[in-house]
C-alpha positions, 0 to 999 in steps of 0.5 A, spaced: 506 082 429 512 078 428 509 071 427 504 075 421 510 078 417 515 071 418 513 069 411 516 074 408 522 074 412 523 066 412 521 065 405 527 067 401 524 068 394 518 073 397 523 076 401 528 077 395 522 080 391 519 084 396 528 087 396 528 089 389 521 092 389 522 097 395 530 098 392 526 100 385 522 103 388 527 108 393 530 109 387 525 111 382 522 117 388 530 120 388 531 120 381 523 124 380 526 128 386 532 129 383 528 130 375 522 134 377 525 141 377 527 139 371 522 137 367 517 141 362 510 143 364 508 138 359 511 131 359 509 125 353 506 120 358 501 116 354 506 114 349 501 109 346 497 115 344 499 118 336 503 123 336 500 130 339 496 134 345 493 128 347 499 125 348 502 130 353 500 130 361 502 136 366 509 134 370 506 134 376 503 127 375 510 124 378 508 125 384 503 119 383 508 114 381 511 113 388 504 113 390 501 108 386 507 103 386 507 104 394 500 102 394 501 096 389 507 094 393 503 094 399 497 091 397 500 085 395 504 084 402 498 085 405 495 079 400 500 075 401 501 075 408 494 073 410 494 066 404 501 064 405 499 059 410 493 056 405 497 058 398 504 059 398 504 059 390 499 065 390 503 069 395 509 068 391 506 070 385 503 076 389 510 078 390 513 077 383 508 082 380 509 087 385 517 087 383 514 086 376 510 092 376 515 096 379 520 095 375 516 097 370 514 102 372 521 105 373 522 103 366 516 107 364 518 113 367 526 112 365 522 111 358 517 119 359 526 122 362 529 119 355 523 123 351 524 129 355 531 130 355 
Protein backbone atom coordinates (compact mmCIF):
# COMPACT_ATOMS: atom_id res chain seq x y z
CA UNK A 1 0.00 0.00 0.00
CA UNK A 2 3.12 2.20 0.71
CA UNK A 3 4.71 1.54 -2.69
CA UNK A 4 1.16 2.89 -4.35
CA UNK A 5 0.92 5.94 -2.24
CA UNK A 6 4.79 7.04 -2.95
CA UNK A 7 3.82 9.22 -5.67
CA UNK A 8 2.05 11.24 -3.37
CA UNK A 9 4.16 11.55 -0.72
CA UNK A 10 7.71 11.55 -2.95
CA UNK A 11 6.34 14.03 -5.11
CA UNK A 12 6.41 17.64 -3.65
CA UNK A 13 3.96 19.49 -6.19
CA UNK A 14 1.13 16.63 -5.87
CA UNK A 15 1.82 16.36 -2.00
CA UNK A 16 1.68 20.02 -1.38
CA UNK A 17 -1.83 20.08 -3.54
CA UNK A 18 -3.10 17.22 -2.02
CA UNK A 19 -2.29 19.52 1.67
CA UNK A 20 -4.22 22.47 0.63
CA UNK A 21 -7.20 20.41 -0.57
CA UNK A 22 -7.48 18.30 2.64
CA UNK A 23 -6.81 21.96 4.82
CA UNK A 24 -9.58 23.61 2.54
CA UNK A 25 -11.53 20.86 2.78
CA UNK A 26 -11.28 20.56 6.88
CA UNK A 27 -11.90 24.07 6.99
CA UNK A 28 -14.86 24.57 5.04
CA UNK A 29 -16.88 21.33 6.95
CA UNK A 30 -16.11 23.30 10.89
CA UNK A 31 -17.31 26.48 9.22
CA UNK A 32 -20.78 24.55 7.67
CA UNK A 33 -20.70 22.82 11.12
CA UNK A 34 -20.31 25.94 12.67
CA UNK A 35 -22.82 28.35 9.97
CA UNK A 36 -25.57 25.39 9.94
CA UNK A 37 -27.66 26.16 12.81
CA UNK A 38 -27.62 29.61 11.79
CA UNK A 39 -28.49 29.61 8.39
CA UNK A 40 -32.23 30.60 7.02
CA UNK A 41 -34.47 27.74 5.71
CA UNK A 42 -33.86 28.87 2.23
CA UNK A 43 -30.25 30.15 1.12
CA UNK A 44 -29.64 31.85 -2.79
CA UNK A 45 -27.45 28.75 -3.96
CA UNK A 46 -27.87 29.38 -7.83
CA UNK A 47 -26.52 32.53 -7.84
CA UNK A 48 -26.35 32.72 -11.62
CA UNK A 49 -30.26 32.34 -11.41
CA UNK A 50 -32.30 35.99 -11.82
CA UNK A 51 -33.05 37.18 -8.62
CA UNK A 52 -36.15 35.30 -6.91
CA UNK A 53 -37.66 31.47 -5.61
CA UNK A 54 -35.78 30.08 -8.17
CA UNK A 55 -32.78 31.15 -7.10
CA UNK A 56 -32.89 29.86 -3.28
CA UNK A 57 -32.35 26.14 -2.41
CA UNK A 58 -33.32 24.37 1.34
CA UNK A 59 -30.11 24.87 3.69
CA UNK A 60 -29.82 21.35 4.58
CA UNK A 61 -27.86 21.27 1.04
CA UNK A 62 -24.71 21.76 2.94
CA UNK A 63 -24.35 18.77 3.83
CA UNK A 64 -23.42 17.89 -0.08
CA UNK A 65 -20.72 20.12 -0.26
CA UNK A 66 -18.26 18.09 1.96
CA UNK A 67 -19.54 15.24 0.38
CA UNK A 68 -19.12 16.30 -3.00
CA UNK A 69 -15.62 17.56 -2.50
CA UNK A 70 -14.40 14.66 -0.72
CA UNK A 71 -15.69 12.56 -3.44
CA UNK A 72 -13.72 14.86 -6.14
CA UNK A 73 -10.82 14.63 -3.78
CA UNK A 74 -10.52 11.21 -3.76
CA UNK A 75 -11.38 10.45 -7.05
CA UNK A 76 -8.56 12.44 -8.35
CA UNK A 77 -5.90 10.62 -5.91
CA UNK A 78 -7.31 7.44 -6.70
CA UNK A 79 -6.73 8.47 -10.71
CA UNK A 80 -3.62 9.91 -9.92
CA UNK A 81 -1.99 7.24 -8.25
CA UNK A 82 -2.83 4.58 -10.75
CA UNK A 83 -1.23 7.04 -14.19
CA UNK A 84 1.93 8.43 -12.17
CA UNK A 85 4.30 6.06 -13.50
CA UNK A 86 2.90 6.54 -17.21
CA UNK A 87 1.96 10.16 -17.08
CA UNK A 88 3.37 12.19 -14.04
CA UNK A 89 1.97 15.53 -16.33
CA UNK A 90 -1.56 14.30 -15.89
CA UNK A 91 -1.48 13.25 -12.36
CA UNK A 92 -0.14 16.67 -11.37
CA UNK A 93 -2.68 18.14 -13.37
CA UNK A 94 -5.49 15.75 -11.39
CA UNK A 95 -4.09 17.33 -8.48
CA UNK A 96 -4.21 20.84 -9.38
CA UNK A 97 -7.67 20.66 -9.96
CA UNK A 98 -8.85 19.01 -7.30
CA UNK A 99 -7.12 22.14 -4.93
CA UNK A 100 -8.66 23.81 -7.75
CA UNK A 101 -12.32 22.93 -7.24
CA UNK A 102 -11.95 22.83 -3.42
CA UNK A 103 -11.10 26.12 -3.12
CA UNK A 104 -13.64 27.06 -5.22
CA UNK A 105 -15.96 25.40 -3.58
CA UNK A 106 -15.09 27.10 -0.58
CA UNK A 107 -15.28 30.43 -2.15
CA UNK A 108 -18.74 29.53 -3.20
CA UNK A 109 -19.97 28.41 -0.17
CA UNK A 110 -17.97 31.84 1.51
CA UNK A 111 -19.92 33.73 -1.19
CA UNK A 112 -23.92 31.88 -0.36
CA UNK A 113 -22.57 33.09 3.99
CA UNK A 114 -22.04 36.73 2.74
CA UNK A 115 -25.41 36.64 1.05
CA UNK A 116 -26.95 35.44 4.03
CA UNK A 117 -25.31 37.17 6.82
Amino acid sequence: MKRRLSPLINDNFIKGLNILSLLVFVILSFLIIYAHPKLPAYIPLFNSMPWGERRLFSSDINVLFPAILSLIIIVNAIIGISIYKRFTLIARILSFNSALFVVLGFLAYLQILFLVF
